[in-house]
KOLLOMI-409125 format. One record per residue: residue in three letters; y, x, z of N, C-alpha, C in turn. Coordinates in pm, whole numbers, padded with zeros to 5 digits, always signed. Atoms other than C-alpha are relative to their C-alpha. Example, Ala and Ser with C-alpha at 12.3 -4.5 7.8 and 13.67 -1.06 7.14 Angstrom:
ALA-00119+00089+00000-00450+01230+00780+00120+00090+00000;SER-00119-00082-00006-00106+01367+00714+00109-00077+00073;
end
This chain:
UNK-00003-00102-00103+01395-01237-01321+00095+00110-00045;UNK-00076-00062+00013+01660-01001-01278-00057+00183-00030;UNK+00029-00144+00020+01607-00632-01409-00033+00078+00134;UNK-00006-00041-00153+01718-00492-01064-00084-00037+00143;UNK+00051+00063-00132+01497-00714-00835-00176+00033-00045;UNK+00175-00007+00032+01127-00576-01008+00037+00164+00100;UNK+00014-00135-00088+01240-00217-00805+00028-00052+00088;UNK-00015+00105-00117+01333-00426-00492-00132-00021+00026;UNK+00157+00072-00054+00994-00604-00501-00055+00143-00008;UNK+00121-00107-00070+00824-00244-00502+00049+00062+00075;UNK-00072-00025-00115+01025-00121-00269-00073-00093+00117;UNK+00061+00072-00122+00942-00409-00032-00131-00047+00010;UNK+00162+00012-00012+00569-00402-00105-00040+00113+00052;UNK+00015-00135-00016+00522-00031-00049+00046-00035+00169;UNK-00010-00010-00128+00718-00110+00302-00077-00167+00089;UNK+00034+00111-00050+00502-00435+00363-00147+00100+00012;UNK+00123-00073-00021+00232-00182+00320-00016+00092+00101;UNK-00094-00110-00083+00378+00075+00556-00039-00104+00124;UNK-00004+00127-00140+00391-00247+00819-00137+00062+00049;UNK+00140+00080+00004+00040-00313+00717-00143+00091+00093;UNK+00099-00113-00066-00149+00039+00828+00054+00038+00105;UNK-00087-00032-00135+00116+00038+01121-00110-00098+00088;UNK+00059+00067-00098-00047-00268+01245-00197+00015+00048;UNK+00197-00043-00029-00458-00155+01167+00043+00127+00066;UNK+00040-00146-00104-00351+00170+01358+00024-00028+00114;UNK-00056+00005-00159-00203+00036+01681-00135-00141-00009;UNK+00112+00060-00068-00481-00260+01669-00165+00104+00028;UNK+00088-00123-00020-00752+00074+01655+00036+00060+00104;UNK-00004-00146-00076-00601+00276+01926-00051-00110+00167;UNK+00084+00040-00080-00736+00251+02241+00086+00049+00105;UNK-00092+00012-00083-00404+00279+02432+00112-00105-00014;UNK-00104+00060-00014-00080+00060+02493+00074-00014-00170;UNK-00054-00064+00116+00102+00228+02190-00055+00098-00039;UNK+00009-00135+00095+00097+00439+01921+00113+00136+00026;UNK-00101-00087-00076+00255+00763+02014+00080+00060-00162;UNK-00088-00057+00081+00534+00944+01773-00122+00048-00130;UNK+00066-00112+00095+00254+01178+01600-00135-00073-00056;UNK+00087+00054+00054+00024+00925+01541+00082-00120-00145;UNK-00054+00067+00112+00284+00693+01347+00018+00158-00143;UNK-00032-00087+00057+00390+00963+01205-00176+00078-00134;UNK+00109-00065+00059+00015+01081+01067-00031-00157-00109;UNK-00008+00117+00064+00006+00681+00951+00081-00002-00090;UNK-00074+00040+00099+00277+00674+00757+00054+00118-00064;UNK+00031-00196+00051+00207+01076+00640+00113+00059-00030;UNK-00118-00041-00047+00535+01183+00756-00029+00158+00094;UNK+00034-00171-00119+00532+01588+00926+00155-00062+00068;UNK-00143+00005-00070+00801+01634+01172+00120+00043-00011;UNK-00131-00063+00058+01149+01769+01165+00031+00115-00070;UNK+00009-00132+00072+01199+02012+00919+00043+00113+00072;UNK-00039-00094-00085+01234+02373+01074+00166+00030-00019;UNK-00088+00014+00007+01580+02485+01127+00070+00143-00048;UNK-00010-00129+00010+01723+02803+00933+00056+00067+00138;UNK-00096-00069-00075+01838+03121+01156+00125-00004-00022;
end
């Protein structure tokens, strides 16, 4: 195994995980979709940073 491909594999576990509470939150909701602020609370992201004056 290549040095470079053990940060790769956590990289793409971390975003297989990311999938993973994407898909238990939209099979929980009790609409169509998940709206912006709910992914967003899933994958514990705030919104656009404010913008200086």
């Amino acid at each position: 195994m290549a040095r470079g491909s053990t940060v790769q594999d956590h990289v793409a576990l971390a975003e297989i995980d990311l999938c993973g509470e994407l898909i238990i939150a939209a099979s929980n909701t009790t609409h169509d979709r998940l709206t912006a602020d709910e992914i967003d609370e899933v994958l514990k992201v705030s919104g656009p940073e404010p913008k200086d004056p």
